[in-house]
NUDOPA-182629 format. One line per 10 residues: number of its first residue (from 1); for each residue x, y, z of C-alpha. Coordinates in nm, 2 decimals. Example, Ala and Ser with C-alpha at 12.3 -4.5 7.8 and 13.67 -1.06 7.14 Angstrom:
1) 1.23,-0.45,0.78 | 1.37,-0.11,0.71
This chain:
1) 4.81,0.24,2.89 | 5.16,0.31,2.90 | 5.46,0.07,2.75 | 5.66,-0.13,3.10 | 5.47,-0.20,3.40 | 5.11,-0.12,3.34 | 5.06,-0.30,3.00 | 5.25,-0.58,3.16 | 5.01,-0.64,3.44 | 4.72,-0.63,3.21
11) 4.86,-0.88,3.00 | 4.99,-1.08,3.32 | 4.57,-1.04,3.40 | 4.47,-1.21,3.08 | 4.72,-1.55,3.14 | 4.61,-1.60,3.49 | 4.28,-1.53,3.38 | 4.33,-1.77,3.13 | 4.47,-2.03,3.34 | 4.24,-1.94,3.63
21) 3.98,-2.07,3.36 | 4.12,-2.39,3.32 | 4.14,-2.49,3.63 | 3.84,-2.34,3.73 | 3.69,-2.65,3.46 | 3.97,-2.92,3.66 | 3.80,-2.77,3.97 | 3.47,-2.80,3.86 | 3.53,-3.12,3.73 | 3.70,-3.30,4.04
31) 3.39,-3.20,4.24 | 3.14,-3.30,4.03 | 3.33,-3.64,4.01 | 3.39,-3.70,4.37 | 3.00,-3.59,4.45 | 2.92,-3.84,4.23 | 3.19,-4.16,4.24 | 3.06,-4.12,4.65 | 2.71,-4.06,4.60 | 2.74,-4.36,4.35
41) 2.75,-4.62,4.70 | 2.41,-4.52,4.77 | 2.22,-4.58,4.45 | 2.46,-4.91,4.39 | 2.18,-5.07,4.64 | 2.08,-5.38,4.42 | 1.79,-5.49,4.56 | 1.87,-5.88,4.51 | 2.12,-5.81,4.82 | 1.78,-5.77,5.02
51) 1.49,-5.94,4.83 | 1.22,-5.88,5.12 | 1.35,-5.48,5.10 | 1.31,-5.49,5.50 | 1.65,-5.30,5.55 | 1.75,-5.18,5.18 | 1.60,-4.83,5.36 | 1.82,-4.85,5.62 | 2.10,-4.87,5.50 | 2.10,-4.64,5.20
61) 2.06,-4.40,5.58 | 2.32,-4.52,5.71 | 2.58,-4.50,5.37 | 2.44,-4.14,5.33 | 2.56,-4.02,5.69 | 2.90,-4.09,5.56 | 2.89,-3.95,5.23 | 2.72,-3.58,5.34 | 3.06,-3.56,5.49 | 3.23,-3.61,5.16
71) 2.96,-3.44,4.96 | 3.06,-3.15,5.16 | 3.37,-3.13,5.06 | 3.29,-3.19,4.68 | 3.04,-2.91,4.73 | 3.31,-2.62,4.83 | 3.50,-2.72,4.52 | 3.22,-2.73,4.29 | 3.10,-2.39,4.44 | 3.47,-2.24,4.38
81) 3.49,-2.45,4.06 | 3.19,-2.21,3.94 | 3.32,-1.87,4.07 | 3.65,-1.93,3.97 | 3.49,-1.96,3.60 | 3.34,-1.65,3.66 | 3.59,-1.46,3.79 | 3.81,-1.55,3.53 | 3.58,-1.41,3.24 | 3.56,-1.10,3.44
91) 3.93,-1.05,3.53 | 3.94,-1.06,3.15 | 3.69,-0.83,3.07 | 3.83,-0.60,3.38 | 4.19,-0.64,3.24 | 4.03,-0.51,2.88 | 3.81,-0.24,2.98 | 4.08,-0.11,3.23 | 3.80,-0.07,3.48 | 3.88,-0.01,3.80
101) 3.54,-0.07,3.98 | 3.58,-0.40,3.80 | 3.93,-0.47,3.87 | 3.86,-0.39,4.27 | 3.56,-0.64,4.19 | 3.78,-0.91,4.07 | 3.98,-0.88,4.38 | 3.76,-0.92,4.63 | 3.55,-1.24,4.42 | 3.91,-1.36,4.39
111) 3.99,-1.36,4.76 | 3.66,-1.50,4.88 | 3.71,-1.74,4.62 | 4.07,-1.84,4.79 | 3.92,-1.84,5.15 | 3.65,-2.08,5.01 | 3.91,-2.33,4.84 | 4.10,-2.29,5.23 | 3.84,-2.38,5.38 | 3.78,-2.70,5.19
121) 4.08,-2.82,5.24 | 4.10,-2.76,5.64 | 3.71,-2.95,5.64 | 3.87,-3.23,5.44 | 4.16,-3.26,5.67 | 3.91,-3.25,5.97 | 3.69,-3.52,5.80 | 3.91,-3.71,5.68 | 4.00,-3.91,5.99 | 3.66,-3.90,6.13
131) 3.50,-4.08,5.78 | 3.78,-4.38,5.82 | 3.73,-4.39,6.18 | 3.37,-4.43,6.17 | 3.36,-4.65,5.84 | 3.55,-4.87,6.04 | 3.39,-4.88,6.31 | 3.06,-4.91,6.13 | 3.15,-5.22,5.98 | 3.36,-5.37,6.24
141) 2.98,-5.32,6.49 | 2.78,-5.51,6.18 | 3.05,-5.82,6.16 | 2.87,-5.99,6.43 | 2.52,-6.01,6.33 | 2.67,-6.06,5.91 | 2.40,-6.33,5.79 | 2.58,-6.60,5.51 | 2.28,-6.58,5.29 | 2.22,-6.88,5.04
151) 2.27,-6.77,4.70 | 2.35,-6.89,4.37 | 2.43,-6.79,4.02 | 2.18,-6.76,3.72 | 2.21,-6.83,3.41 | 2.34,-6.48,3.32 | 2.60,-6.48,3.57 | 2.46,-6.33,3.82 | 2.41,-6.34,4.21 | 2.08,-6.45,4.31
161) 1.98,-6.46,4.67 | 1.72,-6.67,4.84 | 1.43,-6.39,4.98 | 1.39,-6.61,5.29 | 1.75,-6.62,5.46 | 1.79,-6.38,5.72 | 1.79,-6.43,6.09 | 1.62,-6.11,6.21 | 1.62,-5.74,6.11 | 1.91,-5.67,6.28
171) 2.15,-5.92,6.08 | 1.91,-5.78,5.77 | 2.06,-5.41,5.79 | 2.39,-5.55,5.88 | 2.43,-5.80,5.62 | 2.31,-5.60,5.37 | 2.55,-5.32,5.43 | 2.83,-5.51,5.42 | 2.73,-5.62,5.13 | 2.66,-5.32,4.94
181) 2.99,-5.16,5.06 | 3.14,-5.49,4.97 | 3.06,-5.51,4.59 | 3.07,-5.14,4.51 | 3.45,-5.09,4.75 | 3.59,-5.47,4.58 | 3.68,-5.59,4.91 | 3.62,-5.84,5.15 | 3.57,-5.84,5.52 | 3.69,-5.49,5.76
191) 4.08,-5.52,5.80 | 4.16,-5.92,5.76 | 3.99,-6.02,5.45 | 3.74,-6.30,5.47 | 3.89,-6.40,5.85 | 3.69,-6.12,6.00 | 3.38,-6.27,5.93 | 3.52,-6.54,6.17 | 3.32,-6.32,6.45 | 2.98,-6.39,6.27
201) 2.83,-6.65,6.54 | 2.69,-6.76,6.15 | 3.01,-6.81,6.02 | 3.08,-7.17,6.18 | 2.72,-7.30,6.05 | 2.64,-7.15,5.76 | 2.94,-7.04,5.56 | 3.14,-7.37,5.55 | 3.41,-7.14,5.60 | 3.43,-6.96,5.28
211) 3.39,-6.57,5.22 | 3.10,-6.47,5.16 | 3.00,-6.49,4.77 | 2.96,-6.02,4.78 | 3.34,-6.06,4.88 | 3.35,-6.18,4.44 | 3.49,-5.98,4.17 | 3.22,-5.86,3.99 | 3.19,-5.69,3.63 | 2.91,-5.52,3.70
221) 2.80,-5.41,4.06 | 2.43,-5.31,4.02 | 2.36,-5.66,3.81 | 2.62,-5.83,4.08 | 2.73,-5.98,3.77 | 3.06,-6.22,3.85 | 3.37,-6.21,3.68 | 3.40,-6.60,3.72 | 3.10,-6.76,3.74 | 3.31,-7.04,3.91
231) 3.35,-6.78,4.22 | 2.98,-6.81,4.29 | 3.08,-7.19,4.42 | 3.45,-7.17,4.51 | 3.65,-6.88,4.62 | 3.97,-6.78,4.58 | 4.21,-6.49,4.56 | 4.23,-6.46,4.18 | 3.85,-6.41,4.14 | 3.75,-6.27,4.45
241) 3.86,-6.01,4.68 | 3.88,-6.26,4.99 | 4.21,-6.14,5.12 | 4.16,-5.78,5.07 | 4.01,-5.55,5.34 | 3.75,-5.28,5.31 | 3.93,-5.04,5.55 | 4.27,-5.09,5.35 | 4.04,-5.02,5.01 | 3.87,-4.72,5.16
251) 4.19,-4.58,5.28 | 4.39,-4.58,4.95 | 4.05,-4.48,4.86 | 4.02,-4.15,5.08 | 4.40,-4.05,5.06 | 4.41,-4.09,4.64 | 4.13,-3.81,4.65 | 4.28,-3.67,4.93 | 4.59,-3.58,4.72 | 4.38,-3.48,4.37
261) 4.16,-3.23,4.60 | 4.52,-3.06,4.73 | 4.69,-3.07,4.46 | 4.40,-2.88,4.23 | 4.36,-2.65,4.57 | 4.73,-2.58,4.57 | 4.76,-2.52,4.22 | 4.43,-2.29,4.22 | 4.55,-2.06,4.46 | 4.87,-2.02,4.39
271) 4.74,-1.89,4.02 | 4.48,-1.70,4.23 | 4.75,-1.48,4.42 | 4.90,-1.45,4.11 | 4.56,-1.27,3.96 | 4.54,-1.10,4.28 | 4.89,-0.91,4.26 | 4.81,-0.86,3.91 | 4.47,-0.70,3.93 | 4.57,-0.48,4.24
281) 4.90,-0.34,4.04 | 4.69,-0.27,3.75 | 4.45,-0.12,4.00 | 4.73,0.08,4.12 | 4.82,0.21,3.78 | 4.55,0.29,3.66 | 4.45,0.52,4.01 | 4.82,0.71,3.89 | 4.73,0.74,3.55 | 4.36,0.91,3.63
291) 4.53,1.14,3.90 | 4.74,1.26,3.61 | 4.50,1.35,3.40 | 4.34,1.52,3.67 | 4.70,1.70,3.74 | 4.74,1.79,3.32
């Protein structure tokens, strides 16, 4: 290949290729994370929360609706995490063989690759709203059947619950999913802290007006090991989350991974173009070059 333009785009192939690698692993990476930091709710079911197991069923259901939609989004960008690996390996190779069947390869993998990372970010935008929205109104629905179930703490530090406390099924599946999203979220209550439970008919006879002992900071959420033993007793804002709302934790939640997923997106595609231009100008010269030969 010539000295100027042509030996420059291959070279210009082999750092975004390069790079294209690298963030292909960040990709990969933030994908494999969120799938599992969401997926992580639904197996954080400690089954002291519901000794009888009458609605630990239930609500693992009910978590999972929520985080398919999340799942779905951490499946695109483990998908494109993948290809993009690929793709750089074989804008590489293409960039070294000067092929052009493999150079014309790389540029259409490349572009399907962009669409695909597009498309993630559009469904995130779409489900973003719609997981807050119904997370909210999830919980806010099971507030009024919430069950204050007796506990108290074991020798190890841990919450035990009493298997005979609950009022019916219903305030089973309800009590027990606030619970669960309560000690793996840290947080306390839907959007006032410990004052929402306040619409709990249960509240004014069984809670002596206290937050609920899930609402605790805990050191370990599938033991439901507390960070203060004392908290298992007496509650207050320095070892337990009673002041701290579950929407307000899910949101900062959401929108933190919100801005990782467009920022790796944005940073992805922009090398992606890059490659592209690349791979087609090399394309280009290399379609010259053979035409000359033919010519000489």
């Amino acid at each position: 290949m010539e000295i100027g333009g042509p030996r420059c785009a291959k070279y210009t192939l082999y750092i975004v290729n390069i790079l294209i690698i690298v963030l292909a692993l960040v990709t990969l990476a933030v994908g494999i994370w969120m799938s599992t930091d969401v997926s992580g709710m639904v197996t954080a079911v400690n089954a002291n929360i519901d000794p009888r197991g009458e609605s630990i069923a239930s609500v693992e259901d009910i978590l999972q609706n929520g985080v398919t939609k999340v799942q779905s989004v951490a499946n695109v960008l483990t998908i494109s995490g993948v290809f993009a690996l690929l793709i750089g390996f074989l804008g590489i190779w293409a960039a070294y063989r000067e092929s052009r069947f493999l150079l014309i390869t790389y540029t259409i993998v490349l572009i399907i690759i962009v669409l695909m990372e597009v498309s993630a970010g559009i469904a995130w935008s779409v489900y973003k709203p719609k997981l807050l929205t119904g997370f909210t109104n999830q919980f806010n629905a099971a507030l009024p059947y919430y069950d204050f179930v007796a506990t108290a703490v074991d020798s190890n530090k841990h919450i035990a619950v009493s298997p005979r406390q609950l009022q019916s099924n219903a305030t089973a599946s309800s009590t027990v999913l606030i619970n669960v999203i309560q000690t793996w979220v840290g947080c306390c209550g839907s959007e006032n802290g410990y004052q929402d439970f306040a619409r709990s008919p249960l509240y004014w006879s069984k809670s002596h007006h206290m937050a609920p002992v899930f609402c605790c900071k805990l050191t370990n959420t599938r033991q439901l090991s507390l960070k203060d033993p004392d908290c298992g007793h007496n509650r207050t804002a320095d070892n337990s989350y009673m002041n701290v709302g579950c929407t307000e934790k899910v949101t900062a939640w959401v929108y933190h991974n919100a801005g990782t997923i467009a920022g790796s997106a944005i940073g992805i595609g922009i090398i992606n173009i890059l490659g592209i231009v690349a791979a087609i100008y090399d394309y280009r010269c290399l379609s010259r070059q053979y035409k000359e030969r033919l010519l000489t």
